[in-house]
N, C-alpha and C positions, 0 to 999 in steps of 0.2 A: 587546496587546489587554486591557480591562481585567478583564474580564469571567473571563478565565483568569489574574488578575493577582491574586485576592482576591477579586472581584465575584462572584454568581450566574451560571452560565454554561449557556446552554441544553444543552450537548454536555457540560460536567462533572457537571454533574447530573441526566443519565440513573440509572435505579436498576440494581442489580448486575446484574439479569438479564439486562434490554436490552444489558447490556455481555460479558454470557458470550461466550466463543468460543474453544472447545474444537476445536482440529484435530488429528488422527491422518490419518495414514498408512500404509496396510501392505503391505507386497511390491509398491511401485509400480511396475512394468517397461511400458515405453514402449518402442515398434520403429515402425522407419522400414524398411521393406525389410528389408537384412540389417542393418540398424545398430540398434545396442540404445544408445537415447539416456538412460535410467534403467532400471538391473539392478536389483531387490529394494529400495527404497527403504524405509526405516521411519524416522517421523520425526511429530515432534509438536509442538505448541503451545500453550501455556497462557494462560486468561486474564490482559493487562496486561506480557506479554512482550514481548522486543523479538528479535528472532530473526533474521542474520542467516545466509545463505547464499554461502557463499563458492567459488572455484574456477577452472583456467586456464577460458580462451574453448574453448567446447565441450564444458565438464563438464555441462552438464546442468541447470545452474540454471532458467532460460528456459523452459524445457522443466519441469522441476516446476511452478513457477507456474501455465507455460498446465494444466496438470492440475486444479492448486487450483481455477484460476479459471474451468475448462469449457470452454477453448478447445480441447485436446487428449483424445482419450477412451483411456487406457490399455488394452493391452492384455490387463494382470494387475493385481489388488493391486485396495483399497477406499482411501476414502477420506472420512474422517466429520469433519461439523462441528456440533459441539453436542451428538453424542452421534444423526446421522440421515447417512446412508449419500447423500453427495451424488455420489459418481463418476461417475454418466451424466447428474446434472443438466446441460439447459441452462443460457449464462452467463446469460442474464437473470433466473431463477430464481435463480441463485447472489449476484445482486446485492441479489432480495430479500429473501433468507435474510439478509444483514449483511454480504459480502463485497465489497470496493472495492478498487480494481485502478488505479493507476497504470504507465504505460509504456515501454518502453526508447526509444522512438522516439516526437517527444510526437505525441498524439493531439485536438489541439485542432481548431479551426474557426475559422482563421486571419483572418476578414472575419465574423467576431461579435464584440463586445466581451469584454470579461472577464465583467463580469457576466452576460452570456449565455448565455457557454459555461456558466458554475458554475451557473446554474439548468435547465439541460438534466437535471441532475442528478437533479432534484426532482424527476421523474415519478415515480420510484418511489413516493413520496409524495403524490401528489393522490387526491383522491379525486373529483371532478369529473368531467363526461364533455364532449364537447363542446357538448352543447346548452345546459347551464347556463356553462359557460366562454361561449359568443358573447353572452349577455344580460348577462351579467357579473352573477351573482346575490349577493345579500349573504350568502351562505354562502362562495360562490367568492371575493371581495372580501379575509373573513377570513382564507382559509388561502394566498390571496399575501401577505398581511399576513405569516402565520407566516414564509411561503417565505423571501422578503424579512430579516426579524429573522435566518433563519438564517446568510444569505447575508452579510449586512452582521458582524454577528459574526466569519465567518471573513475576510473582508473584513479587518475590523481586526485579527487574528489575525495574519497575515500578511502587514501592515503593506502592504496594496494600495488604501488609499483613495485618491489621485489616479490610478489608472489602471481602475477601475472600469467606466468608460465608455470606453478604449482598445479600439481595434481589437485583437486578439489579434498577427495577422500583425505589425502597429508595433513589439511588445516586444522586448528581446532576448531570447536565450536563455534564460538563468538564469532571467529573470523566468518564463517560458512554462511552466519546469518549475514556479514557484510556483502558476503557474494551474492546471497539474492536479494539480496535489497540492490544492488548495480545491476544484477539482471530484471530487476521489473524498469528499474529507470532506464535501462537502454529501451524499453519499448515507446519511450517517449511518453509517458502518461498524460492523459490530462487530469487523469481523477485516481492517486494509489493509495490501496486498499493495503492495510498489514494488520496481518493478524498474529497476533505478541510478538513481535519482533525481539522485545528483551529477553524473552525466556530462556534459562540456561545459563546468561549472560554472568560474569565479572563484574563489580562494580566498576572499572577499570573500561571493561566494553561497554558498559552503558551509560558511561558517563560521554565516552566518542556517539554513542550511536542517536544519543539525545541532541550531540551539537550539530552532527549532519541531518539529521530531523528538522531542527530549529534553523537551518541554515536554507537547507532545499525549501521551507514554507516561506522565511521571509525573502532571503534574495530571488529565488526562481518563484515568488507565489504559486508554488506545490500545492495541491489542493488534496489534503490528506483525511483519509478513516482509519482510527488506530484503533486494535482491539486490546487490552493491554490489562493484565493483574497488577501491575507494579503502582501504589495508587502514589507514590511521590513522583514519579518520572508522569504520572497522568495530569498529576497535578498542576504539574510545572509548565509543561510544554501547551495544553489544550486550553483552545480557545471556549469551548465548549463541549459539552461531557450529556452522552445519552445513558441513564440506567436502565438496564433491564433485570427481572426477575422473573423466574417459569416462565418465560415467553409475551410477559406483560411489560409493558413502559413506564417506567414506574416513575419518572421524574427525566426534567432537561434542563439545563442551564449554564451558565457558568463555575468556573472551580468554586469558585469562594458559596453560591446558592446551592451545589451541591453537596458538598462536606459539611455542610450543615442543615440539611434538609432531613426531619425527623424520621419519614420514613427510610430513608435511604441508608440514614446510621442504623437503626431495625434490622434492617435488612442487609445491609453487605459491609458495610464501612467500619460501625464499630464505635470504637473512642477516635476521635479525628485529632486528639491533641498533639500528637506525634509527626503527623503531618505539614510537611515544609509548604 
């Protein structure tokens, strides 16, 4: 895209503030009946990080997230973004505080196009209501103009211009996950949440989806949570890596302190030799 290539870029040149996103965590404890799916959680984020969360099936990752992102209401612990105490916000609120949320499961609308789906996005952003939207007023005209520029941008970001006007349902896979990954970014995030984005994926698709990853963190300082099994594409891209196990924190650091941290190979990793 050229635009994140060198060129002026509506989403790179956002100013710092717009782009803050400060997230803490404290004593997050999550229960399901007798099951305690996050014990004491503490955990943080800085703005322009890239922060993976690691862990077997059942640790508890999925489950942080749905907390971040309002879907699950904890039953201990706070949880602040930007420095304002969002742990009982609704999600929709939470979306328009700066937080964007990609899914383990995709979440499109399979018999809308692409562009479709990814301007569903932009609600949070109109400011029209419907009575000026049905006359189609020359205020409202301008800011699908905006809508539109922004769309197209990610559009070519993510190198989806011939399928723009495709059915979602037609894509394959891989592709589909490219589509909600442009629909959480058209919400303008300041802080995006993905939960396995690789999964499914081609070596082929994950080798694109690592560089537009790598790319929205350093040009746009993206300020990214990745939930992610693939531990070489974890390896590679995260600046830092949370484990979890049963619902406990079992270790933080950087790649290289955590591929070799004893409990952590115990526990989920393994033989790390393999590992790029």
């Amino acid at each position: 895209m050229k635009a994140f290539r060198g060129e002026p870029s509506i989403f790179a040149s956002a100013r710092p503030e717009d782009k803050r996103a400060e997230l803490e965590v404290k004593n997050l404890t999550l229960k399901f009946g007798g099951i305690t799916a996050l014990n004491k959680i503490n955990f943080s984020v800085n703005t322009g990080e890239l922060v993976a969360i690691i862990g077997p099936n059942g640790a508890g990752k999925t489950s942080l997230l749905n907390c971040i992102t309002g879907y699950y209401k904890p039953q201990e612990g706070q949880i602040f973004f930007n420095d304002k105490e969002i742990t009982n916000l609704p999600t929709h609120h939470l979306t328009k505080i700066g937080i964007g949320r990609t899914y383990q499961n995709i979440e499109l609308f399979p018999g809308m196009t692409v562009l479709s789906n990814m301007m569903l996005a932009r609600h949070i952003h109109c400011s029209y209501n419907v009575g000026k939207a049905s006359v189609f007023t020359k205020s409202v005209k301008d800011e699908e103009v905006r809508h539109r520029e922004v769309l197209e941008e990610l559009i070519d970001f993510l190198e989806m211009q011939s399928l723009r006007k495709k059915l979602v349902g037609s894509l394959p896979y891989g592709m589909r996950k490219r589509v909600e990954l442009g629909r959480a970014l058209a919400l303008e995030p300041k802080l995006l949440v993905l939960d396995e984005p690789f999964a499914g994926m081609t070596l082929e698709e994950k080798e694109d989806m690592v560089r537009f990853l790598l790319e929205l963190n350093e040009a746009w300082n993206q300020t990214m949570i990745l939930v992610e099994h693939d531990m070489s594409v974890v390896m590679s891209i995260s600046k830092r890596i949370m484990v979890l196990d049963f619902g406990v924190k079992l270790a933080e650091g950087s790649p290289d302190f955590i591929q070799n941290h004893p409990q952590v190979i115990k526990a989920y990793l393994g033989d790390t030799s393999t590992i790029d």
